[in-house]
matplotlib code that plots the C-alpha trace (Angstrom):
import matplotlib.pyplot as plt

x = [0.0, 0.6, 0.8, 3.5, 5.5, 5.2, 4.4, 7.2, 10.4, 12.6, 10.8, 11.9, 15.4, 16.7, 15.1, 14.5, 18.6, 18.7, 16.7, 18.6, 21.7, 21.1, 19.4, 22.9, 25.0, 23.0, 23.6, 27.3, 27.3, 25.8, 28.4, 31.1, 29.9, 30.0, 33.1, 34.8, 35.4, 37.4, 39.4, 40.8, 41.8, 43.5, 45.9, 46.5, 48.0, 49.7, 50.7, 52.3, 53.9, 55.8, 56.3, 57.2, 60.1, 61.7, 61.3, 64.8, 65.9, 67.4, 64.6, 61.9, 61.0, 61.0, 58.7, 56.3, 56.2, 55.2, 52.5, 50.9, 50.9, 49.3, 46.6, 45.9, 45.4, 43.1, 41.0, 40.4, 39.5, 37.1, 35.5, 33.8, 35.4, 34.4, 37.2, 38.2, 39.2, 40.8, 43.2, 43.3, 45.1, 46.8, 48.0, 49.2, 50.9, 53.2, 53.8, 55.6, 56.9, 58.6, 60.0, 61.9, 63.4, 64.4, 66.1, 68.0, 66.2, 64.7, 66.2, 65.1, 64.3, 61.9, 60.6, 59.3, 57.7, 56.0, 54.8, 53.8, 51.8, 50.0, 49.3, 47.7, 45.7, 44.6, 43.7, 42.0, 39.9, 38.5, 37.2, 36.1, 33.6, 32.7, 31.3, 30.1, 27.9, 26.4, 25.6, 23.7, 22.0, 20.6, 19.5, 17.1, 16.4, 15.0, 12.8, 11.6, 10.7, 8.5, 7.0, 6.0, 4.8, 2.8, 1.4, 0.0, -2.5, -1.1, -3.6, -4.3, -0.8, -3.0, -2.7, -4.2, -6.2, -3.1, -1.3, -4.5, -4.6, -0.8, -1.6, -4.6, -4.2, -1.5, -3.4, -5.9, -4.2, -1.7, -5.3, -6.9, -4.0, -4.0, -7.7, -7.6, -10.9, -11.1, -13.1, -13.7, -15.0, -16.1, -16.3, -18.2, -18.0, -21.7, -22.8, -19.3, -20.5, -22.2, -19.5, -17.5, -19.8, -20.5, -16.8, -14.8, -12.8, -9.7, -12.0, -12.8, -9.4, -9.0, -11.7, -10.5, -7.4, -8.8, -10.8, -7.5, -5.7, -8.6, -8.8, -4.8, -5.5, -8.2, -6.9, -3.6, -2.2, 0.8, -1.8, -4.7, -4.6, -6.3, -6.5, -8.6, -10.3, -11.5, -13.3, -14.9, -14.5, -12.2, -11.4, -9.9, -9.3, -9.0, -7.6, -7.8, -10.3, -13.6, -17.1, -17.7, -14.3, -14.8, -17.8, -16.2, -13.5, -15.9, -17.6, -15.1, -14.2, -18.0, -17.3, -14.0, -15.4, -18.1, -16.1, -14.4, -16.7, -17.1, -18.9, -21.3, -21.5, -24.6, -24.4, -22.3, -20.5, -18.3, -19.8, -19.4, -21.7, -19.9, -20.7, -19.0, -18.4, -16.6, -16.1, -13.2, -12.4, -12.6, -10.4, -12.3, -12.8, -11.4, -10.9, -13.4, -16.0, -15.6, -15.3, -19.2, -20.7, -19.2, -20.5, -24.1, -23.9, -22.6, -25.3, -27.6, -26.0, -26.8, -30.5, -30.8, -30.0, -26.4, -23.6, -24.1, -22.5, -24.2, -23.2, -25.0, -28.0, -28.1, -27.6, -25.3, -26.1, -23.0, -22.8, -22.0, -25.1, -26.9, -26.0, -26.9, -29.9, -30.9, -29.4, -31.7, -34.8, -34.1, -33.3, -37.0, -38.7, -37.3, -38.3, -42.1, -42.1, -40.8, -43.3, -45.9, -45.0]
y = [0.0, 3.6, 4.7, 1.7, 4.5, 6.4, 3.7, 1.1, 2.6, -0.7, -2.3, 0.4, 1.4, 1.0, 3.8, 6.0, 5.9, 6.6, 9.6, 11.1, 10.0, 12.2, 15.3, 14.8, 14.9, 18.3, 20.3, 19.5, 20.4, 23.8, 23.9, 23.4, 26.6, 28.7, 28.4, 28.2, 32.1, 31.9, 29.2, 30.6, 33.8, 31.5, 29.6, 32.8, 34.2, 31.4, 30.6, 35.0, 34.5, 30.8, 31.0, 34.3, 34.8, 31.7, 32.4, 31.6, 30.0, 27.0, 26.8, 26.7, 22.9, 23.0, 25.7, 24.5, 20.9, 23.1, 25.0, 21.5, 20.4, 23.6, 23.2, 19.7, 21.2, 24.3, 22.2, 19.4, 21.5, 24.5, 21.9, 18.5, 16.0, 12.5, 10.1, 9.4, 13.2, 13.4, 10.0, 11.5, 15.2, 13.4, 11.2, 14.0, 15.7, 12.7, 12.1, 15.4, 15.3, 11.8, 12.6, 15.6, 13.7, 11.0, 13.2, 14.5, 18.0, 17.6, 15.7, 13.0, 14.9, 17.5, 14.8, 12.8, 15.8, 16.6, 13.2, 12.4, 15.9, 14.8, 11.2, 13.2, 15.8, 12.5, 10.6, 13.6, 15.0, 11.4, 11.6, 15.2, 14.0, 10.9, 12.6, 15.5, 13.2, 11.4, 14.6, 15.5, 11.8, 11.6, 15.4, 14.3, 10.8, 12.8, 15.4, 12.0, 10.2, 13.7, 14.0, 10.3, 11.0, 14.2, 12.5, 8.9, 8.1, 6.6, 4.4, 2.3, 3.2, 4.3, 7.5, 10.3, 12.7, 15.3, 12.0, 11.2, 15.0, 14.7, 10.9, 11.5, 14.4, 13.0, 9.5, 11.5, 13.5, 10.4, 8.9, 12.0, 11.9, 8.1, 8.3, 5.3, 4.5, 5.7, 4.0, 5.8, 3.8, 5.7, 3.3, 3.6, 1.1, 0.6, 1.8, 2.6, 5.0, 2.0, -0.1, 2.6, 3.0, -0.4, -1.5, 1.0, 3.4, 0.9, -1.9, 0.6, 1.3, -2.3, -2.5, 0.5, -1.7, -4.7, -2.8, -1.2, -4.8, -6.2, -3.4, -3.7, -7.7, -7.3, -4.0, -4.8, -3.8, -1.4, 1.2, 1.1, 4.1, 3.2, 6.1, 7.0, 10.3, 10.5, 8.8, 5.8, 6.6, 5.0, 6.2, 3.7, 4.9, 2.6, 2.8, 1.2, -1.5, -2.3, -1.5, -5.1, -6.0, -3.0, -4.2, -7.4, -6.4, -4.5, -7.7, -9.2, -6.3, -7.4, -10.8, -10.9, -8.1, -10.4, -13.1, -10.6, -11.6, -8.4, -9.4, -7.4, -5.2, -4.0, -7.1, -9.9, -9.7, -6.1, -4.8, -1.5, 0.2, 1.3, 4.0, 3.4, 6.3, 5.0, 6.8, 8.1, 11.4, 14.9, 17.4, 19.7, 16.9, 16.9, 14.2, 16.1, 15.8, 11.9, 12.1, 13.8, 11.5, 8.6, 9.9, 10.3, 7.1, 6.1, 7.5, 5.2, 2.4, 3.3, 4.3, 1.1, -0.9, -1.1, -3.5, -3.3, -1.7, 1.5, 2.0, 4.4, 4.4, 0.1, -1.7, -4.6, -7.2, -8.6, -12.1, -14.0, -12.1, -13.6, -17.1, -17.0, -15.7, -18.6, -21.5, -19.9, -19.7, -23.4, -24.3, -22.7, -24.4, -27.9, -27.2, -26.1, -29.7, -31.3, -30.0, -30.4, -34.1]
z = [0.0, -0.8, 3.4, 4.0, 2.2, 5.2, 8.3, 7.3, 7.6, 7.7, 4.7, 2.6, 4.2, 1.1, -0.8, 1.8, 1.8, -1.3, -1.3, 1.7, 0.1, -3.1, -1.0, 1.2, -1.9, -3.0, 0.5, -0.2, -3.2, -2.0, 1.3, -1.2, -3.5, -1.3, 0.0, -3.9, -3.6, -0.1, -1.0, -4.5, -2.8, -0.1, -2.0, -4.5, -1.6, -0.2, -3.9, -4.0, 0.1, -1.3, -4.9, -5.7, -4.1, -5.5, -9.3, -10.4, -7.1, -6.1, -3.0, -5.8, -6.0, -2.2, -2.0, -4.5, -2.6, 0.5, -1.6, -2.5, 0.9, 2.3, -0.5, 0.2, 3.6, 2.8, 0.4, 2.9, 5.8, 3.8, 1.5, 2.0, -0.3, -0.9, -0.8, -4.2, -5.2, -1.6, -2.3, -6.2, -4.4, -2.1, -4.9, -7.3, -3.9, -2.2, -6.4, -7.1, -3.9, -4.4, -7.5, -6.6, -3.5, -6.1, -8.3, -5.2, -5.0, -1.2, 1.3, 3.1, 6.2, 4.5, 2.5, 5.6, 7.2, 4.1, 3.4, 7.0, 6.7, 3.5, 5.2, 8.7, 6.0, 4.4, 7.5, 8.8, 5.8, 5.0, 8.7, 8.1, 5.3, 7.1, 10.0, 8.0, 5.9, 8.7, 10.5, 7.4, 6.7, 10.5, 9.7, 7.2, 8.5, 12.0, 9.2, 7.5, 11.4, 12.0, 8.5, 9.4, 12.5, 11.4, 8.7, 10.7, 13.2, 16.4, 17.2, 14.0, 11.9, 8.8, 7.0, 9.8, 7.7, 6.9, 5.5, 3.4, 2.2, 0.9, -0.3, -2.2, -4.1, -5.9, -6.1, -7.8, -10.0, -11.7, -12.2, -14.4, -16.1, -17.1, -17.6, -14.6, -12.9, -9.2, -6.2, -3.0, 0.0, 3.3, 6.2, 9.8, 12.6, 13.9, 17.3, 18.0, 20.5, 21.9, 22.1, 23.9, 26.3, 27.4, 27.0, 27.4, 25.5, 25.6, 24.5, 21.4, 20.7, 20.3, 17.7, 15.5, 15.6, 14.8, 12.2, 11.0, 10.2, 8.2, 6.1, 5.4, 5.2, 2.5, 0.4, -0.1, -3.4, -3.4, -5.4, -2.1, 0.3, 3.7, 6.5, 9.6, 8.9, 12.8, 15.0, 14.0, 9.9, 8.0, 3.9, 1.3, -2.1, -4.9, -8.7, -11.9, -10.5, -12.0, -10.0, -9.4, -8.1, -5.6, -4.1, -4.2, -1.9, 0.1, 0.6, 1.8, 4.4, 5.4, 5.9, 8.1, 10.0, 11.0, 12.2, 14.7, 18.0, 20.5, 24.0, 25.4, 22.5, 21.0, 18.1, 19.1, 15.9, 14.6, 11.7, 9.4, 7.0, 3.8, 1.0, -2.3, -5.0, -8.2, -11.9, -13.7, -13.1, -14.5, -14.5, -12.2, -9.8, -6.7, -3.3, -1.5, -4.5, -4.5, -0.5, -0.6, -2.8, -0.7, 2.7, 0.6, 0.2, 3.5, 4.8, 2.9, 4.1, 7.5, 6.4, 4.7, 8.3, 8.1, 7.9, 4.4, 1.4, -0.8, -4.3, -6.7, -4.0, -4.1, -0.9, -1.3, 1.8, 3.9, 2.5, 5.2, 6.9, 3.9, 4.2, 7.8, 7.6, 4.5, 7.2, 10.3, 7.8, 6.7, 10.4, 11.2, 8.8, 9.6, 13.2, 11.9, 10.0, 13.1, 15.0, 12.5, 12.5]

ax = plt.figure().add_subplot(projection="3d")
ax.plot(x, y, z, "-o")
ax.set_aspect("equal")
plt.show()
């Protein structure tokens, strides 16, 4: 489903990395701008304060083995750097710097110093970027915890209505554009207010989870949006699925809900009235035009005696209501004959 987007944060680890891996890369990238101006005009005057002086002189090739080193340094601490350009300078550094002292142009002592200072700047820059990257990645993995939190109800883990707002409109939209059929079903737990009062308000948390899982067990295609609008009130939004299969799966909602056994509630089984609205959309349409039509309909479900669906004002019966109510006719009659007999 759509919300598992949101609620399941270790089933999709891997692309929720991904994303803050490539909005990390892009706030380096913007760091590193802005700090392209400071670090020219740094190593043009280091470059004026070392090599100037030495045009022509013998110290020359040791100055400009210092200049790289004090680059390598510069660049590593004013700009974030992943590790292959930092090897790649270091690289292009100790390599001019071992060549000289192989021709005989620095001696051994300087040429230790400098390469143990390239090795530290190395050690020390690669660190630099490691920590600066995390810091940046746990930055945006907290913003992603709290735009999942805003955007799901506590109690049931479905979309909470902000999470449906965000959800649906785009749901909507990719479906105008692809012409796709939409389904919107409005659900409502009856006599919740009963059961709250005779159970308990714990005892009816329990049902809107219990309620919650069957509507996740029975709409479970990657494309179906489930949230809890408030209350009692559940909203599933359907695409590309014909008006039969719909009410199919509605049924089925039906059925498993009436297998869920609640004592001392007003029925001895849980059951929910439903209000269907279904059509392709318009482009003036919007969520809230299918969400009215749906409650219209919800509300003649609940007219109609509930625990039963409503689509285009006809009442579709629970079926496994149905076949009990056909086995405690034919149970009647065979007592009437019995008793006839």
């Amino acid at each position: 489903m759509l919300q598992e987007k949101f609620l399941n944060i270790a089933r999709n680890a891997m692309k929720i990395q991904c994303f803050d891996d490539k909005q990390v890369k892009k706030k380096i990238q913007y760091y590193n701008k802005q700090r392209i101006a400071m670090s020219v005009l740094l190593i043009i005057a280091v470059a004026i304060l070392l090599l100037v002086p030495s045009f022509g002189a013998e110290s020359a090739v040791i100055r400009i083995a210092v200049f790289g080193s004090i680059a390598f340094i510069l660049l590593s601490i004013l700009f974030v750097l992943t590790w292959q350009r930092i090897v790649l300078i270091f690289v292009i550094v100790t390599a001019y710097i071992t060549i000289e002292f192989c021709l005989g142009k620095i001696y051994l002592k300087e040429f230790l110093l400098m390469l143990l200072c390239n090795i530290s700047t190395l050690l020390v820059s690669v660190r630099i970027a490691r920590n600066f990257f995390h810091m940046l990645l746990c930055e945006y993995k907290t913003m992603s915890a709290l735009a999942l939190e805003a955007t799901t109800d506590h109690l049931t883990q479905l979309l909470n209505r902000k999470g449906l707002e965000q959800t649906l409109s785009t749901a909507l939209n990719i479906c105008k554009r692809e012409r796709k059929l939409v389904g919107v079903l409005l659900i409502d737990i009856d006599y919740f207010k009963s059961y709250n009062d005779t159970l308990g308000h714990l005892k009816g948390d329990h049902i809107l989870q219990q309620v919650a899982l069957q509507m996740k067990s029975c709409f479970k295609r990657e494309s179906d949006i489930i949230g809890r609008i408030g209350g009692d009130e559940f909203l599933i939004f359907i695409q590309d699925t014909e008006d039969e299969k719909v009410i199919s799966m509605a049924q089925n909602l039906l059925a498993s809900l009436s297998q869920l056994k609640v004592k001392s509630g007003p029925n001895q089984c849980l059951s929910v009235s439903i209000g269907i609205e279904t059509g392709i959309p318009d482009n003036q349409d919007t969520i809230n035009d299918y969400y009215n039509r749906a409650d219209k309909e919800l509300y003649y479900a609940k007219k109609n005696g509930r625990n039963c669906i409503s689509h285009k004002h006809t009442i579709v019966k629970n079926s496994n209501e149905h076949t009990q109510q056909t086995e405690l006719l034919g149970l009647k009659s065979l007592i009437t004959e019995c008793v006839r007999k």
